[in-house]
LUMGULO-534978 format. One record per residue: residue number from 1; z, y, x of N, C-alpha, C in turn. Coordinates in nm, 4 decimals. Layout:
<nodes>
 num      npz      npy      npx     capz     capy     capx      cpz      cpy      cpx
 NUM        Z        Y        X        Z        Y        X        Z        Y        X
...
</nodes>
This chain:
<nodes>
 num      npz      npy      npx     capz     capy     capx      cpz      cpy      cpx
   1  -0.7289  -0.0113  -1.7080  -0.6809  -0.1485  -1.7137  -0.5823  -0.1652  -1.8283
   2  -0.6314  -0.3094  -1.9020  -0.4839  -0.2702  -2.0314  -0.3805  -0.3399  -1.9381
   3  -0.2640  -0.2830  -2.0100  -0.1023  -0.3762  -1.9572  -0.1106  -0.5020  -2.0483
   4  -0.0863  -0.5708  -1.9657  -0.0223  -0.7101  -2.0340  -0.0941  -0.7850  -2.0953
   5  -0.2821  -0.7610  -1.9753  -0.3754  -0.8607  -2.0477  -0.3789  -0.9630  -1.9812
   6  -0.4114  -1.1058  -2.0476  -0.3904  -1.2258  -1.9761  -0.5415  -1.2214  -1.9189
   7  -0.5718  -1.2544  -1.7695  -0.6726  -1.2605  -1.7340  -0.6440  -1.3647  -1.6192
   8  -0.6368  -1.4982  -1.6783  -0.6324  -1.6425  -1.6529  -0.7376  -1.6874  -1.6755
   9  -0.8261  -1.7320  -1.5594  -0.9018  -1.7714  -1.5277  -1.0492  -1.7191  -1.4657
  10  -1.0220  -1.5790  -1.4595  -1.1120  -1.5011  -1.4424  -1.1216  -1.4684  -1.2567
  11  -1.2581  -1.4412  -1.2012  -1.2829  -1.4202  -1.0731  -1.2141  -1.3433  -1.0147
  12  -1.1423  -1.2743  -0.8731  -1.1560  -1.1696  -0.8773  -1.2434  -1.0463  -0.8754
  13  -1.3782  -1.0900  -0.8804  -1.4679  -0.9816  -0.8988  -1.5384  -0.9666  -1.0270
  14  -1.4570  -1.0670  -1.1016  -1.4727  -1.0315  -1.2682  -1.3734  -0.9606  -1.2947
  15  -1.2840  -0.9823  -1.2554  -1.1369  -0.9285  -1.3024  -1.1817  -0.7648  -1.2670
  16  -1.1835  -0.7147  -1.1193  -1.2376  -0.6035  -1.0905  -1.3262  -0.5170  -1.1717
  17  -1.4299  -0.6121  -1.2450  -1.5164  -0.5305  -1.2912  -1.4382  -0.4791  -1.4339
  18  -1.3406  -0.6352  -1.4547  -1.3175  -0.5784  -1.6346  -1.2114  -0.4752  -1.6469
  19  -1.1841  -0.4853  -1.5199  -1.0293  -0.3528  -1.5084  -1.0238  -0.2693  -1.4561
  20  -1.1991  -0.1685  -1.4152  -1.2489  -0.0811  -1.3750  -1.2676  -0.0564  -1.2247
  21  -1.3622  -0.1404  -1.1498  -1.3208  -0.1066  -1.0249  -1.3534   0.0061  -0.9550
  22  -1.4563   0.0768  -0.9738  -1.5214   0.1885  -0.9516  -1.3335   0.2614  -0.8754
  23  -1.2594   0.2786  -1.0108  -1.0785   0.3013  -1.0030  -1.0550   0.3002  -0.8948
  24  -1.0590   0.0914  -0.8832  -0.9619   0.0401  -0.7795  -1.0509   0.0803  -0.6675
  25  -1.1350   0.0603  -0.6585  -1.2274   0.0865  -0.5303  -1.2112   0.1836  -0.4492
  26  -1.1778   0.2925  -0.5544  -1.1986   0.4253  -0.5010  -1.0141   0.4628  -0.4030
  27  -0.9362   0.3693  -0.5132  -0.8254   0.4273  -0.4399  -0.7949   0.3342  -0.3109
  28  -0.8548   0.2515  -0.2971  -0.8107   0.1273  -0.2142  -0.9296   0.1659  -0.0978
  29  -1.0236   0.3010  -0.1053  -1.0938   0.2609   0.0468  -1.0298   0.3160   0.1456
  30  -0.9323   0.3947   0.1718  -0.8444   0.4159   0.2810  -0.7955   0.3180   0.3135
  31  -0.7462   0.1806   0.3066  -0.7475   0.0613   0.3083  -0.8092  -0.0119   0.3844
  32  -0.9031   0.0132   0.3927  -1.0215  -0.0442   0.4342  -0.9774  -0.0566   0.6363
  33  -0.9893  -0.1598   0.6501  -1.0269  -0.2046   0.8117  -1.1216  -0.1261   0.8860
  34  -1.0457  -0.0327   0.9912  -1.1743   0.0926   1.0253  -1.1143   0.0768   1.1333
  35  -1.2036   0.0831   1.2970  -1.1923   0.0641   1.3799  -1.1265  -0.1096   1.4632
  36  -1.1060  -0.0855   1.5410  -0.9897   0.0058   1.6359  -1.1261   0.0900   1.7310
  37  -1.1219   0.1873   1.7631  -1.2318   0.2424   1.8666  -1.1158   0.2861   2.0004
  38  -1.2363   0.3292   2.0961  -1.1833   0.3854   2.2021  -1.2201   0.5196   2.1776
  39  -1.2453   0.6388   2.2733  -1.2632   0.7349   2.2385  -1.4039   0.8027   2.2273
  40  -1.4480   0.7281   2.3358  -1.5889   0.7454   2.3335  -1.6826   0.7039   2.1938
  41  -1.6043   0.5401   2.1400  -1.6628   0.4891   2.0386  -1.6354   0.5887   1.9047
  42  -1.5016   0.6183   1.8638  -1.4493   0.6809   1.7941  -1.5815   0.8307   1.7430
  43  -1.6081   0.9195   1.8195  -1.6631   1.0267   1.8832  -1.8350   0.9817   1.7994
  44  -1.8672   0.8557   1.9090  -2.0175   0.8254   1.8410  -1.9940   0.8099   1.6960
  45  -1.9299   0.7309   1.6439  -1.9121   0.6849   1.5105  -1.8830   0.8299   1.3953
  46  -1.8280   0.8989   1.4468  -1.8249   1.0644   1.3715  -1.9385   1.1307   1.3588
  47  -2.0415   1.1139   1.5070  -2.1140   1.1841   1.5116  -2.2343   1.1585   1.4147
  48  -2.2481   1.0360   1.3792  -2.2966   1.0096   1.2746  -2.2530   1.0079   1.1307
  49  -2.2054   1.0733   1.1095  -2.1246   1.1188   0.9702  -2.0660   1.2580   0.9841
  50  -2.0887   1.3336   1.0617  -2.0646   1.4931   1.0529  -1.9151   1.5114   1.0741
  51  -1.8358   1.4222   1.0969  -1.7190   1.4220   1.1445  -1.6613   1.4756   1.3052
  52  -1.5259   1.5030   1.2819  -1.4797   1.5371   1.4663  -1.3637   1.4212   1.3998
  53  -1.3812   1.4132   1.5697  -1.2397   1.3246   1.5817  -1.0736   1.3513   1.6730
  54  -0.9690   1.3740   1.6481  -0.8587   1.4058   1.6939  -0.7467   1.2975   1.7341
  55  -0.7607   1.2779   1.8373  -0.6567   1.1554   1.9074  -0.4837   1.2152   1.8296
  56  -0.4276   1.1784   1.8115  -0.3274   1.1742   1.7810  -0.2406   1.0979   1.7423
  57  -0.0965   1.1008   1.6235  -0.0093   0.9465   1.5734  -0.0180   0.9319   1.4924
  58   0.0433   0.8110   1.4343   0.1104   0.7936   1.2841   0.2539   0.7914   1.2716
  59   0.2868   0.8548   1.2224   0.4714   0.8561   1.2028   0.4945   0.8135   1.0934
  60   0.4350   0.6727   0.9922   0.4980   0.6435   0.8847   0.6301   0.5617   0.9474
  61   0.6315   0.4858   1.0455   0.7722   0.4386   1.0999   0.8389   0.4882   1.1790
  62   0.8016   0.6453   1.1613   0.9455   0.7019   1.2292   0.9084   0.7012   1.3876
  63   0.9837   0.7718   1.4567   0.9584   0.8190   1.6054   0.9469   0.6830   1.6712
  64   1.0489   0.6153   1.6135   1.0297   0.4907   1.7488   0.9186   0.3843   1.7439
  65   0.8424   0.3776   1.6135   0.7380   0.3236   1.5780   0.6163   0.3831   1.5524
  66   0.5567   0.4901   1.6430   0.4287   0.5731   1.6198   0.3475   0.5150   1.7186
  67   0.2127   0.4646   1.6302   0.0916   0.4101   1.7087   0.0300   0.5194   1.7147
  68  -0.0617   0.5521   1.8457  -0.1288   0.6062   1.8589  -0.3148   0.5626   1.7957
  69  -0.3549   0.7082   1.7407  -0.4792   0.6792   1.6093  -0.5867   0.7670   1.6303
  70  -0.6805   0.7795   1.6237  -0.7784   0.8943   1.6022  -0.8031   0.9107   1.4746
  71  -0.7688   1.0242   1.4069  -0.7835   1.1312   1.2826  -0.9833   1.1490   1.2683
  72  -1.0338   1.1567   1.1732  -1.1435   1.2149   1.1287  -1.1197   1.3136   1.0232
  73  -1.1617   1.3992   1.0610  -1.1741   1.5234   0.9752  -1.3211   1.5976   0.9667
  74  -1.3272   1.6163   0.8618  -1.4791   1.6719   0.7859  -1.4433   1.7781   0.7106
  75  -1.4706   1.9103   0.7088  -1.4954   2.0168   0.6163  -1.3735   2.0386   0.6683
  76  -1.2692   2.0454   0.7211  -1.1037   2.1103   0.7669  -1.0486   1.9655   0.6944
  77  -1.0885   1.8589   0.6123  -1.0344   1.7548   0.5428  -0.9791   1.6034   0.6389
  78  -0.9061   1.5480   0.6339  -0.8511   1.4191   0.6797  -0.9247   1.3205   0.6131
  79  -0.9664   1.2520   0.6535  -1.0935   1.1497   0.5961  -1.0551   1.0070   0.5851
  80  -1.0197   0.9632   0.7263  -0.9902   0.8491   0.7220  -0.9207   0.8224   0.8916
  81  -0.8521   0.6679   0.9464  -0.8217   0.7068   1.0607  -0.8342   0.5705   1.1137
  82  -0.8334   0.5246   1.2956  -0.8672   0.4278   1.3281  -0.7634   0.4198   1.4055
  83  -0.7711   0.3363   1.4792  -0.6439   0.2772   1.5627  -0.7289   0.2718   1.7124
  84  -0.6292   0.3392   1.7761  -0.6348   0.3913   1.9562  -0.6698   0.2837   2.0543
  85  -0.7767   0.2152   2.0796  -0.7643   0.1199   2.1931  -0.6922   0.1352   2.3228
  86  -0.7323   0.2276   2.3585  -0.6160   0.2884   2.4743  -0.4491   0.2882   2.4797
  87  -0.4206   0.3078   2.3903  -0.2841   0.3030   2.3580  -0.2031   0.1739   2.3787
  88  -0.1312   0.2024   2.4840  -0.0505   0.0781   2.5153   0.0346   0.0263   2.4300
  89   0.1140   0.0750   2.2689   0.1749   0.0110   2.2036   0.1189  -0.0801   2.0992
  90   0.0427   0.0277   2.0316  -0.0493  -0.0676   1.9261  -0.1738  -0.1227   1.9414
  91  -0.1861  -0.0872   2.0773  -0.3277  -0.1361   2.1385  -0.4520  -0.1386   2.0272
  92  -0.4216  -0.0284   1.9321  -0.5445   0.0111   1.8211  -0.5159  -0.1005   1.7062
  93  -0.4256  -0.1875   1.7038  -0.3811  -0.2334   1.5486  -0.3154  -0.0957   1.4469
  94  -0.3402  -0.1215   1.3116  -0.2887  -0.0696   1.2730  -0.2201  -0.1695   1.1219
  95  -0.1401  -0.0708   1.0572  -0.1269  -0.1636   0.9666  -0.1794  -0.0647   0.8473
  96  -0.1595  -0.1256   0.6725  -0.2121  -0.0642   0.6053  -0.1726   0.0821   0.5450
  97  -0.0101   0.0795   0.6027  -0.0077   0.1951   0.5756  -0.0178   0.3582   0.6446
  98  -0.0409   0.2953   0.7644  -0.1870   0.4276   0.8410  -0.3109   0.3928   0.8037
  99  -0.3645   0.2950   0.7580  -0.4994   0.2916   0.7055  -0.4899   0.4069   0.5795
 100  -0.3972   0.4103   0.5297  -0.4091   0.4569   0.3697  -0.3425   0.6404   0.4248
 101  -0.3112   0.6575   0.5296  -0.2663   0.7998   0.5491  -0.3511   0.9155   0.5040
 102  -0.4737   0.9071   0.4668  -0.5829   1.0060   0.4319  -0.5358   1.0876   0.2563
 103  -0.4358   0.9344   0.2015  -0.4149   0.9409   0.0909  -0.3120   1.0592   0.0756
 104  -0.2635   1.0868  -0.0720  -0.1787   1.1820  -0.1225  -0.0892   1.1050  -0.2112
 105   0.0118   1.0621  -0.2107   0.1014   0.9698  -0.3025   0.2144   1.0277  -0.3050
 106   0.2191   1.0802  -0.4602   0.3199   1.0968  -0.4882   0.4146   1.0128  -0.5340
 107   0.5283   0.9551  -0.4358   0.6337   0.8552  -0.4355   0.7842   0.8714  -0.4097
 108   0.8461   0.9131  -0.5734   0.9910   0.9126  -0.5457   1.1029   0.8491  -0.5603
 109   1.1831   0.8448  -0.5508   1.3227   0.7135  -0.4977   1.4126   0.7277  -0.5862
 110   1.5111   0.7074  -0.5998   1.6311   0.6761  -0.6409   1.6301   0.7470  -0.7722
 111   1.6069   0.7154  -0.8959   1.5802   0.7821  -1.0038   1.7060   0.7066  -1.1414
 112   1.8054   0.8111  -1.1668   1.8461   0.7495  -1.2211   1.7632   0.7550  -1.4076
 113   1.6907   0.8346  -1.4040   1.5950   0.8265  -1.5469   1.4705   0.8022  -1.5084
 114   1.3970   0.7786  -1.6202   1.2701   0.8117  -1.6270   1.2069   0.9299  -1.5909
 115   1.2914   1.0532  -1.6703   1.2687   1.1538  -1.6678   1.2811   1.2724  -1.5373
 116   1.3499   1.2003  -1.4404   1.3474   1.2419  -1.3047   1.2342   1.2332  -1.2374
 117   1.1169   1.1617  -1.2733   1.0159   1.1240  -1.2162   0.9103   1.2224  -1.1353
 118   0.9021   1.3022  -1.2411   0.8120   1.4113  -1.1937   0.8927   1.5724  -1.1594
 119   1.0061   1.5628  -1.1336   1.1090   1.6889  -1.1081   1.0308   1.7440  -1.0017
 120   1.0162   1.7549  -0.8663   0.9656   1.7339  -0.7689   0.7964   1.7163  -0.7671
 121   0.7293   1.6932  -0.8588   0.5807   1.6718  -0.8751   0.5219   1.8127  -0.8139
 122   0.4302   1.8207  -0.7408   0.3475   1.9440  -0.6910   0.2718   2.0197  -0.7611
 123   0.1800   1.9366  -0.8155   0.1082   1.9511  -0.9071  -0.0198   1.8586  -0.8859
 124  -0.0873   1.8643  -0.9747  -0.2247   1.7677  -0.9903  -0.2946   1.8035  -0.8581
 125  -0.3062   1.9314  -0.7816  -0.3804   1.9493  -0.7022  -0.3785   1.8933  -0.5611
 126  -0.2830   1.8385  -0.5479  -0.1606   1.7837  -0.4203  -0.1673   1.6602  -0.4366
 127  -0.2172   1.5983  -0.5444  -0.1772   1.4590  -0.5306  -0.2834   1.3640  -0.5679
 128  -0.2896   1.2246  -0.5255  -0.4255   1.1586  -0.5730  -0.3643   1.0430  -0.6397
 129  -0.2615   0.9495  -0.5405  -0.2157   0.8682  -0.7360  -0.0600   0.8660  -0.6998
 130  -0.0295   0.8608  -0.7956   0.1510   0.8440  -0.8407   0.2006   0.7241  -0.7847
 131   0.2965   0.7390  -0.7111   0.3420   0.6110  -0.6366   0.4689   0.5820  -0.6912
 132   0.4921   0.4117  -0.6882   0.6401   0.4600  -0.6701   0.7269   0.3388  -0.5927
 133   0.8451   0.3923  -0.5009   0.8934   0.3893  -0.4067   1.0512   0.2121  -0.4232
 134   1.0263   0.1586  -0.4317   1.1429   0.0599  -0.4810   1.1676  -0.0399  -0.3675
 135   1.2702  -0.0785  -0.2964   1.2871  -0.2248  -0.2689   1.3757  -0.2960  -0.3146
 136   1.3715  -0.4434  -0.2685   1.4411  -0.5143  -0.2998   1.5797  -0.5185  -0.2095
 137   1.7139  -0.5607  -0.2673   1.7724  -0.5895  -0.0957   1.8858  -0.6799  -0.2137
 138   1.9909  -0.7667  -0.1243   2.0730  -0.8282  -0.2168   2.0316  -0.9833  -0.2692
 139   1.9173  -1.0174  -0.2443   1.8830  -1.1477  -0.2312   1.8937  -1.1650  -0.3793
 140   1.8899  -1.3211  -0.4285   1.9126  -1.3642  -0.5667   1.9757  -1.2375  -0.6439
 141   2.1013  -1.2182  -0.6402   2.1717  -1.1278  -0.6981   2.1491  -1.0028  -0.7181
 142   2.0395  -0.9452  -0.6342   1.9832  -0.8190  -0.6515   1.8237  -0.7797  -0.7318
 143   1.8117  -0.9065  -0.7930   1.6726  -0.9257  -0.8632   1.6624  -0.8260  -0.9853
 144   1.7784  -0.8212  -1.0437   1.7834  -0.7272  -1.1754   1.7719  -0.6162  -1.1543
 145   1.8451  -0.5427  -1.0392   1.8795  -0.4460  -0.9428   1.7238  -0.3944  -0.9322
 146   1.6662  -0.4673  -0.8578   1.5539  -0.3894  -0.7859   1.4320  -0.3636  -0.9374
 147   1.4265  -0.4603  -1.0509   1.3345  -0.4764  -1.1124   1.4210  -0.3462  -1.1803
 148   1.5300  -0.3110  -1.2219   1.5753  -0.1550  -1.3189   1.4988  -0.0368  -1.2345
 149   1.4872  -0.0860  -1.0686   1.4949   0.0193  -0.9900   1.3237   0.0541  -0.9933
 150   1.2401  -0.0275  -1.0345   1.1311  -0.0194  -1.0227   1.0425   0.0194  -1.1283
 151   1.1100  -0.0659  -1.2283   1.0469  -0.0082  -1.3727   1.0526   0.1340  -1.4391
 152   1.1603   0.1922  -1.3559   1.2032   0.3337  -1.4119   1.0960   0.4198  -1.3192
 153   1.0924   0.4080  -1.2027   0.9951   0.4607  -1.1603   0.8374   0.4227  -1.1481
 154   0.7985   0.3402  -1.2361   0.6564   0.3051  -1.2463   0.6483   0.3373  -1.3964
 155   0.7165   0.3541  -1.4807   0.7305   0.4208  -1.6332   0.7394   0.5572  -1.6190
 156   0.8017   0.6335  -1.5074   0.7595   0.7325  -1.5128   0.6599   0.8092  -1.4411
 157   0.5807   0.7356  -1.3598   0.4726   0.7031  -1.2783   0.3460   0.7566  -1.4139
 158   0.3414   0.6236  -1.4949   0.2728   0.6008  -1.6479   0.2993   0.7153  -1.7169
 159   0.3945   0.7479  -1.7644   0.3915   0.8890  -1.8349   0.3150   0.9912  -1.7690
 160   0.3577   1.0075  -1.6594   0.2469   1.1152  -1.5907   0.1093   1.0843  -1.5796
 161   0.0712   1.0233  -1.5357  -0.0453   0.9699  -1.5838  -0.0903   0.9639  -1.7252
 162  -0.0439   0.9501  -1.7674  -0.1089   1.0099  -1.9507  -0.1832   1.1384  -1.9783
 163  -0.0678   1.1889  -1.8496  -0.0958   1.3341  -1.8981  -0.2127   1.3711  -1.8063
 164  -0.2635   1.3475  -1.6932  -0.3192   1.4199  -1.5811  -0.4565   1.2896  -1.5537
 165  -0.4286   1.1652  -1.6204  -0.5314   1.0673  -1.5457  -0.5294   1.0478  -1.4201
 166  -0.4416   1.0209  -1.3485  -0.4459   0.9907  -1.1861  -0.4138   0.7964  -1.1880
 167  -0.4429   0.7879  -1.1099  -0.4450   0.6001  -1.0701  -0.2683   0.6064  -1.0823
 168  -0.2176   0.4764  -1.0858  -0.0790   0.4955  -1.0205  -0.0487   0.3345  -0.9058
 169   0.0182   0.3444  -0.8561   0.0580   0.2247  -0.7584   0.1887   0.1849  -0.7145
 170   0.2216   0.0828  -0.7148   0.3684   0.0792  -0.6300   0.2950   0.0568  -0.4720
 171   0.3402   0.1708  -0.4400   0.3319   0.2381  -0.2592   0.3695   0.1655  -0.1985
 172   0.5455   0.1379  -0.2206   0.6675   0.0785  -0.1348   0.6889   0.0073  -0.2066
 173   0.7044  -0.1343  -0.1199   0.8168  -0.2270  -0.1819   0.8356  -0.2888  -0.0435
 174   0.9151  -0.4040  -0.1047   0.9113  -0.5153  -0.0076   1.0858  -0.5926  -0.0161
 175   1.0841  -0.6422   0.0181   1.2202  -0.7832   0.0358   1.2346  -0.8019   0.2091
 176   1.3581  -0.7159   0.2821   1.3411  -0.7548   0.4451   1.3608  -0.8994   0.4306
 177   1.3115  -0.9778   0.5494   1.3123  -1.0836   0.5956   1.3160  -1.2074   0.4268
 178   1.2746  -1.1607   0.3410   1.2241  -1.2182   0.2321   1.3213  -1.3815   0.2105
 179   1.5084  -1.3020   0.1694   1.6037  -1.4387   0.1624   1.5440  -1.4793  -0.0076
 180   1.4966  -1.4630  -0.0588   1.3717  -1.5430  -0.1587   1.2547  -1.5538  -0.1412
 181   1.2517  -1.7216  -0.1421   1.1710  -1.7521  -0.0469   1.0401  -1.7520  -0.1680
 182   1.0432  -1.7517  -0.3044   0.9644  -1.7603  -0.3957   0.9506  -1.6086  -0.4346
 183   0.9838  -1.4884  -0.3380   0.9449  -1.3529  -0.4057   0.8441  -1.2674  -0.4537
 184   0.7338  -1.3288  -0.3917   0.6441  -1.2995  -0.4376   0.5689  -1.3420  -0.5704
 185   0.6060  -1.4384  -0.6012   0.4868  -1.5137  -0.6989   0.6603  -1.4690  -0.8217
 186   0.7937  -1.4878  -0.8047   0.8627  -1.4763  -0.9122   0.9715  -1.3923  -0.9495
 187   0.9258  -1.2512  -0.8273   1.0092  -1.1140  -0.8581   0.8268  -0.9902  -0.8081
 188   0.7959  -1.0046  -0.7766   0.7019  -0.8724  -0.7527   0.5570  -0.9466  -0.8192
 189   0.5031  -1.0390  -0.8577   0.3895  -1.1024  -0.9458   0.4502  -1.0412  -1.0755
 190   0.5160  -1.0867  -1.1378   0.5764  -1.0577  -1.2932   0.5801  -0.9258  -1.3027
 191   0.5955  -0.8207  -1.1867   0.6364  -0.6810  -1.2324   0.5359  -0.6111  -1.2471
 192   0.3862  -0.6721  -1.1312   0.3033  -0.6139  -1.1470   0.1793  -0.6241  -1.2615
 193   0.2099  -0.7191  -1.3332   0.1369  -0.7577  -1.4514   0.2193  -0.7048  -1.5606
 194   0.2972  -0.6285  -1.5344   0.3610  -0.5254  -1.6406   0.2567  -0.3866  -1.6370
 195   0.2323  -0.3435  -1.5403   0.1332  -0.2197  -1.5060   0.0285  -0.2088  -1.4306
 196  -0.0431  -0.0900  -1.4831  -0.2190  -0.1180  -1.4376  -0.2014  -0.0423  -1.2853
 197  -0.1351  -0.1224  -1.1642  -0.1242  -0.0064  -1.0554  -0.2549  -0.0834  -1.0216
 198  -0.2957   0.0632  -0.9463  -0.4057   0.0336  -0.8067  -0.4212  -0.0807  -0.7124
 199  -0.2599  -0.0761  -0.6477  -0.2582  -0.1361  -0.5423  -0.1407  -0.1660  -0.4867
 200  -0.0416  -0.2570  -0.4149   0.0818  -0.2697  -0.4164   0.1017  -0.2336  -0.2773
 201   0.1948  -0.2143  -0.1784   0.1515  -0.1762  -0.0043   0.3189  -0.1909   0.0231
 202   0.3496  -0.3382   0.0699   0.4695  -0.3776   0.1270   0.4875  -0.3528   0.2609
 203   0.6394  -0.3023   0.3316   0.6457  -0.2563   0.4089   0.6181  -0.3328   0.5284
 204   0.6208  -0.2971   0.6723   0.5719  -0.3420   0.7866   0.6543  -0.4778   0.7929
 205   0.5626  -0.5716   0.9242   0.6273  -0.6558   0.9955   0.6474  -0.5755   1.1403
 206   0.8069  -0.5774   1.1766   0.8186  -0.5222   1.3206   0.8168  -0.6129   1.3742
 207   0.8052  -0.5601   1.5231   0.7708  -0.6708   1.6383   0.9180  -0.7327   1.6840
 208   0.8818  -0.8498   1.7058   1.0817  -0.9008   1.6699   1.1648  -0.8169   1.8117
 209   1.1083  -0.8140   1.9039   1.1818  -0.7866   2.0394   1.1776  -0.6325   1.9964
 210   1.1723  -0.6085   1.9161   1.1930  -0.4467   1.8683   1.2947  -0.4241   1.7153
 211   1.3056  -0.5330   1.6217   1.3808  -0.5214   1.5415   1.3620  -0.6534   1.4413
 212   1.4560  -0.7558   1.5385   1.4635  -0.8590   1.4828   1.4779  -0.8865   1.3242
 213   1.4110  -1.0054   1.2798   1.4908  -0.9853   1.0923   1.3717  -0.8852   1.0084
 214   1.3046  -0.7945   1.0856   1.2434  -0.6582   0.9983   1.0842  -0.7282   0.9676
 215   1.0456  -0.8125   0.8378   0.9728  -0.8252   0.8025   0.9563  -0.8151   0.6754
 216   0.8225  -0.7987   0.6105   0.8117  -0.8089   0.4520   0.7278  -0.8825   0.4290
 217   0.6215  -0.9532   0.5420   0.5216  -1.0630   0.4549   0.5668  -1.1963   0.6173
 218   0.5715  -1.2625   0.5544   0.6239  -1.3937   0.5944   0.5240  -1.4594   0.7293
 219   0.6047  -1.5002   0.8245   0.4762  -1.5376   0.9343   0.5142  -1.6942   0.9025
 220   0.3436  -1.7381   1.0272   0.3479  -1.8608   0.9768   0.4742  -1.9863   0.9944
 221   0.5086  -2.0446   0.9071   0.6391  -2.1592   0.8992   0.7656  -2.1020   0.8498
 222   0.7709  -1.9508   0.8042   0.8524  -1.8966   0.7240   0.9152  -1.9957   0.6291
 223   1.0209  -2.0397   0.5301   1.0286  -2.0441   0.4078   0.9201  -2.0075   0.2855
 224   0.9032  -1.9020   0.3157   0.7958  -1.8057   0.1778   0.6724  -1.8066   0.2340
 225   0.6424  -1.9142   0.3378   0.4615  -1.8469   0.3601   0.3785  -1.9807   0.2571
 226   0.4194  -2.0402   0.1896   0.3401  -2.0956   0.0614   0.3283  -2.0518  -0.0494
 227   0.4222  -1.9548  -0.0549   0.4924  -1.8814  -0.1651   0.3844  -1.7710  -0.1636
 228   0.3758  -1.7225  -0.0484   0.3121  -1.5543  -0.0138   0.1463  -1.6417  -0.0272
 229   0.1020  -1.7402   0.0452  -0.0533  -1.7767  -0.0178  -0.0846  -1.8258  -0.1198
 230   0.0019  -1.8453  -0.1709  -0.0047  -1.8755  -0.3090  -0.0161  -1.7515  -0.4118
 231   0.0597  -1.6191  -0.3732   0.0307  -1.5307  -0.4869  -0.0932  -1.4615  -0.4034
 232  -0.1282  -1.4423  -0.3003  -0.3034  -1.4159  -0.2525  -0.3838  -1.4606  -0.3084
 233  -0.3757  -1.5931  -0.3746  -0.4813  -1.6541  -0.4417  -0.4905  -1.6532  -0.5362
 234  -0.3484  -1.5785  -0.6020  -0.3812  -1.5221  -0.7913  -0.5033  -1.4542  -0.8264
 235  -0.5951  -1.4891  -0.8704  -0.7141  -1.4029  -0.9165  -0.6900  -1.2399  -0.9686
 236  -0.5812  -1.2057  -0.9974  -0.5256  -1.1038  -1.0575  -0.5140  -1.0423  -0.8857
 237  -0.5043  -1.0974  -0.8013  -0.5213  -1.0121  -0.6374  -0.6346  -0.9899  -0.5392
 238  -0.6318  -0.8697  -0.4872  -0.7801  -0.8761  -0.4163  -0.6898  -0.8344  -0.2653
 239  -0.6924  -0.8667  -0.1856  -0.6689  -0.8102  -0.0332  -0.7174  -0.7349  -0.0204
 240  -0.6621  -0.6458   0.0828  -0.7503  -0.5222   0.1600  -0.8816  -0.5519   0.2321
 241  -0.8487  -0.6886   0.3072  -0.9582  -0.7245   0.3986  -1.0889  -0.7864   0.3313
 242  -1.0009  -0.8375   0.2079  -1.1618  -0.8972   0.0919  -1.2328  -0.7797   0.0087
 243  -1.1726  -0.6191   0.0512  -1.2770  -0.5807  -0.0204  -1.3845  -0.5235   0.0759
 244  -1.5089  -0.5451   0.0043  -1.6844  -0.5462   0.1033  -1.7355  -0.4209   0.0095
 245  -1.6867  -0.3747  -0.0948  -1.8029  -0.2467  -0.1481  -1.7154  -0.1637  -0.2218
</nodes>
C-alpha cells in the first residue's frame, strides 16, 4: 500500500484490490465472525476440517473479563476460535480481539524513540505483523500526546518491516468513553492515512454494571455515534463483518 495516497472516491473493494488485499485479507481472517457453537456443534464443524477442539478462555481482559471459547488446533497449531454457547458470561459473544487470538503481534508501549521499537523483537519466526500499542486519554488536550505516542511506534513498526516484510497494524488504540466526540473521523482517520496498517482493533465495550464509563466505540445516542458511522463509511474502511472472501 503506498502512504499518503489519496484514494477519494474509490470502492472499498477497489480500494482493497489497489492496496493489495490478498495482504489485508490474509491478516484480517482471524477476524472473521466464527461461531458461537456449542460443543457438540463446535466438534462437528472441526471434524470437517481435520481439526480438534479445546473448550477453554480468553484472557485478553484480564481475570475478571475471561469468556469462555473453544480453541481449534490442527497440526499442534491454534487456528482459529469461537465463542462458548454454554457459558453463562459471554453466552458465546465474542469480541474482535479473541477473534484475532490465533494471531502473533508484536505490540510495544511506551517508547520513548523510535529506536526502542524492536529491543524486545523475538524474531521473524514468532511473529506475524508488527503492532503497535497507543491510546488516547486527556481529552482535547491530549491529542498531540497520543498522536507523538503513536507515530513513534508505528515508524518503528515501518522500519522493521523494511527489513523482514511483515504486515504492520495499530493493534491497540482507543479513547475511554470517547470525551471527543469527533475522534474518530479527526484524531485516529488522519493517523491512519499516514500508514499502510492492516487493520486498526480498538479496545472493548464493558458491560456497564461491570465497569461503568469503559467504552471505545460509542453506543447508540452517544455524542460520537455520527461521528463513529461516519468514519465506517470512509471507503478507505472495510469492517470485520463486511469482509465475505
Amino acid at each position: 500500500m503506498e502512504r499518503n495516497r489519496d484514494r477519494a472516491g474509490m470502492s472499498r473493494r477497489t480500494f482493497l484490490k489497489a492496496s493489495g488485499a490478498a495482504a489485508v485479507g490474509a491478516a484480517c481472517t482471524a477476524l472473521l465472525p466464527f461461531g458461537p457453537f456449542t460443543l457438540a456443534e463446535a466438534e462437528a464443524v472441526a471434524a470437517q476440517t481435520g481439526e480438534t477442539v479445546v473448550p477453554t478462555w480468553c484472557g485478553m481482559c484480564g481475570p475478571a473479563g475471561n469468556c469462555a471459547v473453544y480453541a481449534f488446533v490442527k497440526d499442534g497449531k491454534f487456528t482459529r476460535v469461537a465463542g462458548m454457547k454454554e457459558a453463562p458470561q459471554n453466552k458465546g459473544g465474542l469480541c474482535c480481539k479473541s477473534h484475532a487470538a490465533p494471531q502473533w503481534v508484536y505490540s510495544p508501549d511506551r517508547l520513548d524513540s523510535v529506536g526502542e521499537y524492536a529491543e524486545r523483537y523475538p524474531g521473524d519466526g514468532y511473529v506475524d505483523i508488527l503492532g503497535a500499542d497507543a491510546y488516547h486519554f486527556g481529552g482535547t488536550e491530549g491529542i498531540s500526546d497520543f498522536n507523538a505516542r503513536a507515530r513513534r511506534q508505528l515508524d518503528g513498526a515501518m522500519a522493521l518491516s523494511a527489513r523482514n516484510g511483515k504486515l504492520i497494524a495499530l493493534s491497540e488504540t482507543g479513547s475511554e468513553g470517547l470525551p471527543v466526540s469527533d475522534w474518530y473521523s479527526k484524531v485516529l482517520a488522519p493517523l491512519l492515512a499516514e500508514y499502510p496498517v492492516a487493520y486498526v482493533c480498538v479496545w472493548r465495550n464493558a458491560r456497564h454494571d461491570v465497569k461503568p464509563g469503559h467504552f471505545y466505540a460509542p453506543y447508540k445516542g452517544h455524542p460520537a455515534e455520527a461521528d463513529f458511522r461516519s468514519f465506517t463509511e470512509n471507503p478507505r474502511m472495510l469492517m470485520a463483518g463486511e469482509i465475505k472472501e
